[in-house]
N, C-alpha and C positions, 0 to 999 in steps of 0.2 A: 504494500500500500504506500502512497505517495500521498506527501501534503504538502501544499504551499501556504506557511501564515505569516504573520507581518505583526511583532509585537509594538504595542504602546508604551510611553512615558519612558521613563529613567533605564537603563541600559542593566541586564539581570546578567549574574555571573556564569561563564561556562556551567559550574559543578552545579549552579540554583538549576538552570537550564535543564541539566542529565536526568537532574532528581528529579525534579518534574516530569520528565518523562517516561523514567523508569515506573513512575506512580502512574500517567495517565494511560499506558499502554498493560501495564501489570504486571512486567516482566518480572517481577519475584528470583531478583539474582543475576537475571542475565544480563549480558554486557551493552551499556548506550554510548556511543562515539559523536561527542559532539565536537565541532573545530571552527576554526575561522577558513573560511574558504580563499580569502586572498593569504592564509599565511603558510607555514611548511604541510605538506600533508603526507610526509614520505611517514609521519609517525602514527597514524590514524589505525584503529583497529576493523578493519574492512571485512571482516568477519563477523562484526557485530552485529547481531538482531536487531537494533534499533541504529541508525544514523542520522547523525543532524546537523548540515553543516549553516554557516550564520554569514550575515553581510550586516555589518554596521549601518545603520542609514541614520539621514538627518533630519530636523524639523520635528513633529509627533508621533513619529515609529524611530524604536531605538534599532530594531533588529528584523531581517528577512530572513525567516527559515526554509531552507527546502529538509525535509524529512523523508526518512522512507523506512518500513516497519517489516524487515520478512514476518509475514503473516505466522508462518506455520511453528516459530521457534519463539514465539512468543501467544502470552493468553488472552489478547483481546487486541485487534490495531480494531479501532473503534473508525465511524463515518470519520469524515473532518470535523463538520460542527459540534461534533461532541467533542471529538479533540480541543478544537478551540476553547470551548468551555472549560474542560478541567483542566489544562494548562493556567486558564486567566485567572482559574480558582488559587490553583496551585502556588503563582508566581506573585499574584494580588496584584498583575495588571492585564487591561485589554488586551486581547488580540482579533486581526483580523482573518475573514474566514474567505476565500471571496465567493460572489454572489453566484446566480445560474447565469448558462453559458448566454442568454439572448440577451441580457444587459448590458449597460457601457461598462466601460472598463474602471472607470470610477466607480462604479457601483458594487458594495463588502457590505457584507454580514458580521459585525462589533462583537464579540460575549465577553460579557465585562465579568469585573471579579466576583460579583454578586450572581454570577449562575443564568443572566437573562441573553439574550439576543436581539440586536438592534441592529435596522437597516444604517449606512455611513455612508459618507459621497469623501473619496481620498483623490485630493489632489494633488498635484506633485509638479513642479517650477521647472524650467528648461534650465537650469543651473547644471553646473557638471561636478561634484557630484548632485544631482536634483535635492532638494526641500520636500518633504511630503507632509501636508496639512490635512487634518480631519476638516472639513470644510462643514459639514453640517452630519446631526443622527438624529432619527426618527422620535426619539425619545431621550430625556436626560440623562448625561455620562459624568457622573460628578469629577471623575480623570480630565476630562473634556469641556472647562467651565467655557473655551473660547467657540466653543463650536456651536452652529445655531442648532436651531430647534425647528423642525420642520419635517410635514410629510413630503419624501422626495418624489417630484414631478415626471422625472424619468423612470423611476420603477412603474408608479400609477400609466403612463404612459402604454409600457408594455406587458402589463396585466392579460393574461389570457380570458379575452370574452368573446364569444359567441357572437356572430351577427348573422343570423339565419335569415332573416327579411332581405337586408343588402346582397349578401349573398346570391340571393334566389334574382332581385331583379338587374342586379351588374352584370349576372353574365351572358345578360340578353344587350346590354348596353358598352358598344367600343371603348375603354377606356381612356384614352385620350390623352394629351401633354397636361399639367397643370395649368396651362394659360387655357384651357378648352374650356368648354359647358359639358363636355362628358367626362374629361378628368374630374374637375371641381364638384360633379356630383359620386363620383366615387370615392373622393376624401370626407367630402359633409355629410355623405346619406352615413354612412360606416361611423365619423363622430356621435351625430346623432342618434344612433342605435344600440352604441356604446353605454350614452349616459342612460339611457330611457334601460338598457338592461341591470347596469349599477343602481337604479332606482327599484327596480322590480326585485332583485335580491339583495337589498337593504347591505347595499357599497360590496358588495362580494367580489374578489377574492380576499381584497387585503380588511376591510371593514374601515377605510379611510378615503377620503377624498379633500379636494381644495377648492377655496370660492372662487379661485380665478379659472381654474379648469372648465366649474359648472359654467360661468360667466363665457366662457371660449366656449362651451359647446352649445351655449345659445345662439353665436354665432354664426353658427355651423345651420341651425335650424332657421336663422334671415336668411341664409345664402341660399336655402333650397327653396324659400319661399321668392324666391326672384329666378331660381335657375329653372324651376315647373316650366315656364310659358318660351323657355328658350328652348325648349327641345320638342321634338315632331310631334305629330297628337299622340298617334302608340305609344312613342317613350313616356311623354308628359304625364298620361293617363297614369301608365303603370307606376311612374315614380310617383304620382299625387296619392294612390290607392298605398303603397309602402309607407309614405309621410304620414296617411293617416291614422294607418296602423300603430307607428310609434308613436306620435302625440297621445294616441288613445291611450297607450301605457304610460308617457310620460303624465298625464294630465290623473289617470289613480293614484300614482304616489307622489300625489305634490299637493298642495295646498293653497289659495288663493291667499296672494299679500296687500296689503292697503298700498295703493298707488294714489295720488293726485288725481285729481280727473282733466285728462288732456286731455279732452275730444275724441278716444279712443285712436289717437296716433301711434298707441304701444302695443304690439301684439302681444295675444295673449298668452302666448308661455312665458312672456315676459316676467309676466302678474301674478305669478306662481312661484312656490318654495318647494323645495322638498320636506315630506312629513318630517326623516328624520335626517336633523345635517349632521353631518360628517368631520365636519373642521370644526 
């Protein structure tokens, strides 16, 4: 088994290192080789059930580990994010885990020393050797007083949801360049279907959302309300019959909000909340 983590805060000793890993894998005796990887390695135990070698880094990670566990000569090489965990239990600091593979690359998984797991945005300076900053985590890291506080917009982003409605009517419709009227409806109808689904399972998968997101994906539902009359009657028709179908779901779990009275110049998903917000 192979691990890639990246500790937090003040810089932890080789032997704190071993210990901790001989605890988080359970080796009970058996040999753990941890080193510095730019320093001699002719003295390294290459035989060992556990290896770990270390890169110094700068700015909010003291340490990059690559690890690797023969599985069979030791009593447990655990997932990774378990690893992370009892490591950061173990050392009493962060470390990070990284996230799934369709995410940007700033985007890790935190387990702080307290046992929990937090999404993190780690960025890192074109400086040679680079700076790496915690730039923002989902949730309070008392390690991490500088870091903001926010649900990140790119995981929400690539959240796996269903768009069975869009689905069905785009792939009767040419997709087109982003300057088109059949591009632009296959970015907004798909927005659109997105949020009306995160309505309909009360914010599912993550149970979070953001008011500028909801606020853009109203957006999305002006644009379709001008792109209908630009496209042929067939198209028109069927994207009008799709649009109504989601309002119809967006408009059960939302709620009428006190507006001003314009003249009715505000359409009316405008005029609407979600039952339950999110942020």
């Amino acid at each position: 088994m192979i691990y890639d983590l990246l500790l937090v805060g003040p810089p932890v000793s080789p032997m704190s290192l071993a210990e901790a890993l001989a605890g988080a894998v359970r080796t009970e005796g058996a040999d753990v080789d941890v080193a510095d990887r730019d320093g001699d390695q002719s003295q390294r135990d290459w035989a060992a059930p556990v290896l770990c070698g270390y890169i110094r880094l700068r700015g909010d990670l003291s340490l990059a580990l690559d690890i690797y566990v023969e599985d069979a000569l030791v009593n447990e090489a655990p997932p990774e994010p378990e690893l992370a965990r009892r490591l950061a239990a173990a050392l009493g600091v962060p470390v990070l885990y990284p996230a799934e593979e369709d995410l940007p690359p700033s985007a890790y998984w935190l387990a702080t020393s307290s046992g929990q797991s937090v999404r993190a945005r780690l960025l890192s300076s074109d400086d040679e050797p680079p700076v790496h900053v915690i730039d923002a985590v989902e949730e309070e890291v008392p390690d991490l007083p500088r870091a903001t506080i926010e649900i990140l917009p790119e995981i929400l982003e690539r959240e796996p949801i269903p768009t069975p409605v869009s689905d069905t009517l785009l792939a009767t419709l040419p997709p087109g360049t982003a300057a088109t009227v059949e591009g632009q409806v296959h970015h907004h109808l798909r927005v659109w279907e997105r949020l009306t689904r995160r309505l309909q399972s009360d914010w599912a998968p993550s149970g979070h959302y953001r008011a500028d997101l909801f606020h853009r994906d109203l957006e999305a539902r002006d644009a379709l309300e001008r792109l209908v009359p630009k496209l042929g009657k067939t198209h028109a028709d069927a994207l009008q019959d799709a649009v109504t179908r989601l309002d119809r779901t967006f408009s059960e779990h939302t709620t009428p909000k006190p507006t001003p009275d314009n003249g009715g110049a505000t359409p009316w998903w405008r005029n609407r909340v979600p039952r339950h917000v999110p942020w």
